[in-house]
Each structure stands twice: as structure tokens, then as C-alpha cells.
C-alpha positions in Angstrom: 18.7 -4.0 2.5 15.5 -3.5 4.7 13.9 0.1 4.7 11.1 0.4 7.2 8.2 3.0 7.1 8.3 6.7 7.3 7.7 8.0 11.1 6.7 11.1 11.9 9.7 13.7 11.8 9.3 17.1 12.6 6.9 19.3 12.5 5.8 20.9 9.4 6.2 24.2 8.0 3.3 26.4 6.8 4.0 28.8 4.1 2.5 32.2 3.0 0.7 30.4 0.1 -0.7 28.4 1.7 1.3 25.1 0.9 3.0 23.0 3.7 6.3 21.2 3.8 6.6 18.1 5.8 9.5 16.4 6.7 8.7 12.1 7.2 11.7 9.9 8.0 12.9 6.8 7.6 15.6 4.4 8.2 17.5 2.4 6.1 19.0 -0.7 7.2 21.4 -2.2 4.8 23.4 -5.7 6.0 26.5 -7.0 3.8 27.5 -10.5 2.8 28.9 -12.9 6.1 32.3 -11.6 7.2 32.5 -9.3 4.0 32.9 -5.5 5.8 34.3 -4.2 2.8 32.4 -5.2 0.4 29.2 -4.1 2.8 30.6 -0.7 3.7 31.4 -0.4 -0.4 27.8 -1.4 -0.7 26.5 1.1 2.0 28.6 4.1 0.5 26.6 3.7 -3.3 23.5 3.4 -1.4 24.3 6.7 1.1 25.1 8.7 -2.2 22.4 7.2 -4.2 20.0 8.5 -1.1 21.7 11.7 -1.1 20.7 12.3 -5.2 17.5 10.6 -5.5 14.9 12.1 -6.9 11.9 10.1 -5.7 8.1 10.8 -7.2 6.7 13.9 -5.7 9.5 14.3 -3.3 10.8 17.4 -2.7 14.5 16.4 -1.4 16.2 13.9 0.6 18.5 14.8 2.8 20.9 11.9 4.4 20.5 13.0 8.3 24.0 11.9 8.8 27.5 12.6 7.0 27.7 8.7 6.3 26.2 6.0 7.4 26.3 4.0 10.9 28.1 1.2 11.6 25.7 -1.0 14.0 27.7 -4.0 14.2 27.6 -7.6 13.0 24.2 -9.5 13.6 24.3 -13.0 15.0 25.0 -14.8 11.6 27.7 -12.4 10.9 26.4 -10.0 8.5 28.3 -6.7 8.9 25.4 -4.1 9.1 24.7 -0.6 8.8 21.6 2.3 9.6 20.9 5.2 7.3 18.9 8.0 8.4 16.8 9.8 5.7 14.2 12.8 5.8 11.8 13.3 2.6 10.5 16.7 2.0 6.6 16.4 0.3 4.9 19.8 0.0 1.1 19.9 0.5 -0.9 22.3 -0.9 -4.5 22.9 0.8 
């Protein structure tokens, strides 16, 4: 599984109290064993629902952007692989 930096997402929102929400993304790339789609798509799933519930230090949510995850294809050693799209919520109080 490779997960690469949060980028920018969109734009924040500013509220009465001063606090603001932003709203970083990232994707997750996760890539099964060679030849093995089940067993990578059973593996994606848990890690898609895992995403869904996590409750990650000062984290807000995360929300899945999706309704499952991608199927990309099989890379050039045969891994089966798949993307998951993820936006945090952080709140920032000034």
C-alpha cells in the first residue's frame, strides 16, 4: 500500500467563531499480491472501510470521496491495483 501526501483540496470554510475547517486530500494506492484480484480487492474493501471509520489524531472526519474504491489495472509485474480517494477534515482555530 503506498499513500502519498495530502494536496490541497478545497477551499476552506470560515466559521462565526472564528475556527476554520479545511478539507486536505489524499490518495491511497493499494496493489495486491501477482495475479491475486481477489485477494487484492478483499484487501482493498478492509482498507476502504477502515478509511471510512478512522479516527485519525486531531482529524475531524474522513470521508472516502468515492462509494468504493478504483480499479486501475494491473502494473507491469502483475500486481492487481487499486486508488482510494480520501478528504481529512482539521479544524483551525485562530
Amino acid at each position: 500500500m503506498f499513500i502519498f501526501a495530502p494536496t490541497g483540496g478545497p477551499r476552506p470554510s470560515r466559521t462565526f467563531d472564528g475556527a476554520e475547517v479545511r478539507y486536505p486530500r489524499l490518495q491511497v494506492r493499494v496493489r495486491g499480491d501477482v495475479a491475486d484480484y481477489l485477494g487484492g480487492q478483499a484487501f482493498t474493501n478492509r482498507v476502504f472501510e477502515t478509511l471510512e471509520s478512522a479516527i485519525i489524531g486531531t482529524y475531524i472526519d474522513v470521508k472516502c470521496l468515492e462509494s468504493q474504491p478504483i480499479w486501475i489495472g494491473y502494473d507491469s509485474q502483475n500486481h492487481p491495483e487499486w486508488s482510494i480517494n480520501v478528504e481529512l477534515w482539521v479544524e483551525r482555530s485562530w
